[in-house]
C-alpha positions in Angstrom: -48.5 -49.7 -98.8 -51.1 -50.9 -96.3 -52.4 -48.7 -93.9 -51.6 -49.0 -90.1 -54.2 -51.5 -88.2 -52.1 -51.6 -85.2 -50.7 -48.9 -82.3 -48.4 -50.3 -80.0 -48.0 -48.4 -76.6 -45.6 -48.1 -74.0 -47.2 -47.2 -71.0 -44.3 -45.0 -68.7 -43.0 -42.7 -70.3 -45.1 -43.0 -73.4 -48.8 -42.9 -73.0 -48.7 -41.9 -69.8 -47.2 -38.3 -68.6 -44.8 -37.2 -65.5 -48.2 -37.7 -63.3 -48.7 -41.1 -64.7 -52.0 -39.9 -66.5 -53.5 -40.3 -69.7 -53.9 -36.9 -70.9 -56.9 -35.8 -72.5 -55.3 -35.3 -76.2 -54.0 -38.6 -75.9 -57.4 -40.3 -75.1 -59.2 -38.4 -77.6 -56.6 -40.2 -80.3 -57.1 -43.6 -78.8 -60.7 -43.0 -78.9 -61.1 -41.7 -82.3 -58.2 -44.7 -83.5 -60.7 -47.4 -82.3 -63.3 -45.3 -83.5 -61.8 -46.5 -87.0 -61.1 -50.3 -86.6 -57.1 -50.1 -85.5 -55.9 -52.2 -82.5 -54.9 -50.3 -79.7 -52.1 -52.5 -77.8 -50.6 -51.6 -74.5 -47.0 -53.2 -74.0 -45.1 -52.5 -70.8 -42.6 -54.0 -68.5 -45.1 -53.5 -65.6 -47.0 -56.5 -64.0 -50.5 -57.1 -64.9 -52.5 -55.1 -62.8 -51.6 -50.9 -63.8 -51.9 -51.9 -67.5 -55.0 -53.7 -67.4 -56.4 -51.1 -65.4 -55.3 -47.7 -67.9 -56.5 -50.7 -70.6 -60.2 -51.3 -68.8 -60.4 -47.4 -68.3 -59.9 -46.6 -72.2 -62.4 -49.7 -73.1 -59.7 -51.1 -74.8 -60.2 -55.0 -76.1 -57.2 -55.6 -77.6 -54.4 -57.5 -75.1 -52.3 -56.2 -73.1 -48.8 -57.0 -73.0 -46.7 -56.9 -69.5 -43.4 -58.1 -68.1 -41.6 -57.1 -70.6 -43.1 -59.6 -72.9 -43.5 -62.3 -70.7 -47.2 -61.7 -70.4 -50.2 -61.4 -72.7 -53.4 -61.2 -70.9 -56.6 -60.6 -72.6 -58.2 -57.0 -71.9 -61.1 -56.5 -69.8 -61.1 -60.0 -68.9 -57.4 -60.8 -67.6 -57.7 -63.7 -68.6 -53.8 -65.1 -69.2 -52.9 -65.7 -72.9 -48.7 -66.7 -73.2 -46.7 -66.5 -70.0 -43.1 -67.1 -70.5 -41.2 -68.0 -67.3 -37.7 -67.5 -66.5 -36.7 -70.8 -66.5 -36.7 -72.5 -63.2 -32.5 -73.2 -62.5 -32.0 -69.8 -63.7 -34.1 -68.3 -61.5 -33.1 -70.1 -58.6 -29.3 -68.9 -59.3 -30.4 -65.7 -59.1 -32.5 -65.5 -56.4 -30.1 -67.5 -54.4 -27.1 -65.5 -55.1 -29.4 -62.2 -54.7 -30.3 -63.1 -50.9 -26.4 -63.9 -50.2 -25.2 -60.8 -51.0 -28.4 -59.0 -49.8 -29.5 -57.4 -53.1 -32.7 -54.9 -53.1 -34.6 -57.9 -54.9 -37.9 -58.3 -56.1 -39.2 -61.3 -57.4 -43.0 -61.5 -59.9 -44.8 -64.3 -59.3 -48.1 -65.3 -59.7 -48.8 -62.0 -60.5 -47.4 -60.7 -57.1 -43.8 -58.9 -56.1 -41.8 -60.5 -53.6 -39.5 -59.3 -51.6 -37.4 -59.7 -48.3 -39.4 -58.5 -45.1 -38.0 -55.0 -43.8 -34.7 -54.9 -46.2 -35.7 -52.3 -48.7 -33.3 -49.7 -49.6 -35.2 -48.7 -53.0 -38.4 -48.4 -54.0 -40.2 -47.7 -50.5 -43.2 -45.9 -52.5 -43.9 -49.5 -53.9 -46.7 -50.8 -51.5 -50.1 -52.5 -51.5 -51.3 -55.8 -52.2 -49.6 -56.6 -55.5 -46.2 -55.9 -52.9 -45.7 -58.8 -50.6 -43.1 -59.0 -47.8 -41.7 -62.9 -47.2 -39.0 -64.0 -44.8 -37.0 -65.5 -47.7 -37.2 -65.5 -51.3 -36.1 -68.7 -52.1 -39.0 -71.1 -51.8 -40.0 -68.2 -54.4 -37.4 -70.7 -56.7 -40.1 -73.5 -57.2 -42.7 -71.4 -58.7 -42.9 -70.0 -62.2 -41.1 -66.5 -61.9 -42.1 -64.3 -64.7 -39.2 -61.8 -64.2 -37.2 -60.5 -61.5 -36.1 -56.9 -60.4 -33.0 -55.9 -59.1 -33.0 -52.1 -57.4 -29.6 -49.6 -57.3 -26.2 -49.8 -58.8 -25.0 -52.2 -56.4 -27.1 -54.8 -57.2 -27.5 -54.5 -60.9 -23.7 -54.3 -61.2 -23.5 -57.6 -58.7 -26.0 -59.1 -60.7 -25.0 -58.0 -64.6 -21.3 -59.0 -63.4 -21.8 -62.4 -62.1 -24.6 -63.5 -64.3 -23.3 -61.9 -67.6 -23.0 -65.4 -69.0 -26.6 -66.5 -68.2 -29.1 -67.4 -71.5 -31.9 -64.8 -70.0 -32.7 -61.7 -71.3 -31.4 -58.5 -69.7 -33.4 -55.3 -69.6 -31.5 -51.8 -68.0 -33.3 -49.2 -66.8 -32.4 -45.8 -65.9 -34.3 -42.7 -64.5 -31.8 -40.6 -63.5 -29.1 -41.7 -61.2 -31.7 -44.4 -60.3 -30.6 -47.9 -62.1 -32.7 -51.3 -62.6 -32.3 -54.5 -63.9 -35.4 -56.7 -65.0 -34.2 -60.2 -65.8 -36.9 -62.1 -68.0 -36.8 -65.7 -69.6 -34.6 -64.8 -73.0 -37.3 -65.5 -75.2 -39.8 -62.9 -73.5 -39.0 -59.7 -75.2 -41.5 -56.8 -76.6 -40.1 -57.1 -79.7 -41.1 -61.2 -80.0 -44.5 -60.7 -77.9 -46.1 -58.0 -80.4 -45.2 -60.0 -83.4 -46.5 -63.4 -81.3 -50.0 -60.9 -81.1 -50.1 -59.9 -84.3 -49.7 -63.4 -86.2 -52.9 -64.1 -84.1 -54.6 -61.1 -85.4 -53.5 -61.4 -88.5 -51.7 -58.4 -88.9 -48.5 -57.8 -90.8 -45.6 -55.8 -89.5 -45.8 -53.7 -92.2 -49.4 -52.6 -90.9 -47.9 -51.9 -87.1 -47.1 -48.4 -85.7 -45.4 -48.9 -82.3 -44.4 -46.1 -79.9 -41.7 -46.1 -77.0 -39.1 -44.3 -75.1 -36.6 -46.8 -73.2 -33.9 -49.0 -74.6 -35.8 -51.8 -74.4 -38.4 -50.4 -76.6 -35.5 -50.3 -79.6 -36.4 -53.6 -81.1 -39.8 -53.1 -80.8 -39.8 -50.1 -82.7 -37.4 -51.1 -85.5 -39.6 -54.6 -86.7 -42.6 -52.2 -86.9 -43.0 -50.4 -90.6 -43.5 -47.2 -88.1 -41.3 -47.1 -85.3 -41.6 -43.8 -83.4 -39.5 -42.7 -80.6 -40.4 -40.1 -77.2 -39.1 -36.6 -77.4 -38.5 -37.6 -73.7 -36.3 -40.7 -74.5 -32.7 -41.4 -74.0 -30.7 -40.2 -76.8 -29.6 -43.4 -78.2 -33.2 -44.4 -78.1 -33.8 -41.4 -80.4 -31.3 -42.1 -82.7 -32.0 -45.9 -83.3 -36.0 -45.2 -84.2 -36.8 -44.3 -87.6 -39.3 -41.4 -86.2 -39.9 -38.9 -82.8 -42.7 -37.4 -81.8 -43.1 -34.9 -78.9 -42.5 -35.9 -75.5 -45.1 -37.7 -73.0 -45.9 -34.4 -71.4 -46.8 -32.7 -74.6 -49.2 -35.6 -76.1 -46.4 -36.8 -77.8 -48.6 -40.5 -78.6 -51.8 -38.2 -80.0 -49.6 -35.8 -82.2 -47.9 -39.4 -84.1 -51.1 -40.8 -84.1 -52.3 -37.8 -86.1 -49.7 -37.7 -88.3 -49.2 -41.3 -88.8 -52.2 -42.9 -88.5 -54.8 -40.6 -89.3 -53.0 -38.4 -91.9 -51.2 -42.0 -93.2 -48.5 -40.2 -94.3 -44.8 -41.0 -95.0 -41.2 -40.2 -95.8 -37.8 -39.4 -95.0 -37.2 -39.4 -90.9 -39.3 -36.5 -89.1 -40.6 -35.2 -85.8 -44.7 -35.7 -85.4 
């Protein structure tokens, strides 16, 4: 069986802990992983900016994958590599019917989030220059959107409900009584972007380790050969991957590293 050449990396939840750090255990393992010729790949539904950023700080080369798949950049440079839009009468649709009902909306594109001027009822923390107010989001509708959020029950139950029929791809978020939906073009998943990356690296599946903790993470972490779940993750996440490690406050990524990578060992469903 070939070793692993590949580490696949959520970023929240995973790599990074409760203070969206990179603890020291964890770097030392990415360090000493490069250290030995294996691919280090960040894959996130964040924009572009955070995970080129934690990418840059570890001197990582390999891409970075954002938007829940929609986006390959290359790392340091940023330069854009795939991009997969939601496409454009889709979009509209939703942003139309999302400023009708006055849903906490946000829309990514060209690399920014959009949202209506002064109506935020979630996610007030979110500020700064990749946030930027507009009086109305649907000119927004004639540009490339590379996914779109939707904040609070109301508006992912509005938006899930009306739109359940749609051909995009869907992608639920919990974090406690906190819900999101993140609506992406359906061909955009992690899943299809990490085997898109490693056909251009020339890496097999059967040589990929990837590590997550959210739902959407599942079908990522079944198509690799090791799949490896957060101690921290929903239960149903735990149960669909074939491994679990300890959780993102306990260097849960350095300790499957070491028993994966670095010991390369196998066998019957375990805890790292």
């Amino acid at each position: 069986m070939p070793n692993i050449r590949l580490v696949a990396l959520d970023l929240d939840g995973t790599l990074l802990d409760s203070s969206e750090r990179i603890s020291p255990a964890n770097r030392a393992a990415i360090e000493r992983a490069r250290a030995l010729g294996i691919h280090i790949v960040i894959i996130t539904g964040r924009g572009a900016d955070a995970p080129l950023a934690f990418g840059r700080d570890l001197g990582l080369t390999d891409p970075i994958i954002c938007a829940h798949g929609a986006l390959t950049k290359d790392c340091p440079s940023g330069r854009e590599r795939r991009h997969i839009a939601i496409p454009r009468e889709y979009a509209t649709a939703l942003i139309e019917f999302a400023q009708a009902h006055s849903l906490d909306t946000a829309v990514y594109t060209g690399e920014h989030f959009h949202r209506i001027a002064g109506a935020r009822r979630y996610m007030d923390d979110m500020v700064g220059p990749l946030w930027v107010e507009v009086p109305d989001l649907i000119p927004l509708a004639e540009q490339d959107s590379t996914f779109i959020r939707f904040f609070g029950h109301d508006a992912v139950d509005a938006i899930s409900t009306h739109f359940s029929g749609l051909p995009v791809h869907f992608k639920f978020e919990t974090w406690g009584d906190f819900e999101e939906l993140a609506i992406t073009s359906e061909e955009a998943t992690k899943e299809r972007a990490l085997a898109q990356l490693c056909g251009d690296l020339s890496i097999d599946r059967s040589e990929v380790m990837a590590i997550g903790d959210s739902r959407n993470d599942v079908p990522m972490l079944c198509w690799a050969r090791i799949g490896v779940a957060m101690a921290n993750a929903l239960p149903e996440v735990i149960e669909a991957a074939p491994y679990v490690t300890a959780g993102n406050d306990e260097d849960g990524v350095a300790r499957a590293l070491e028993r994966f990578v670095f010991e390369q060992g196998e066998g019957e469903r375990r805890s790292a």
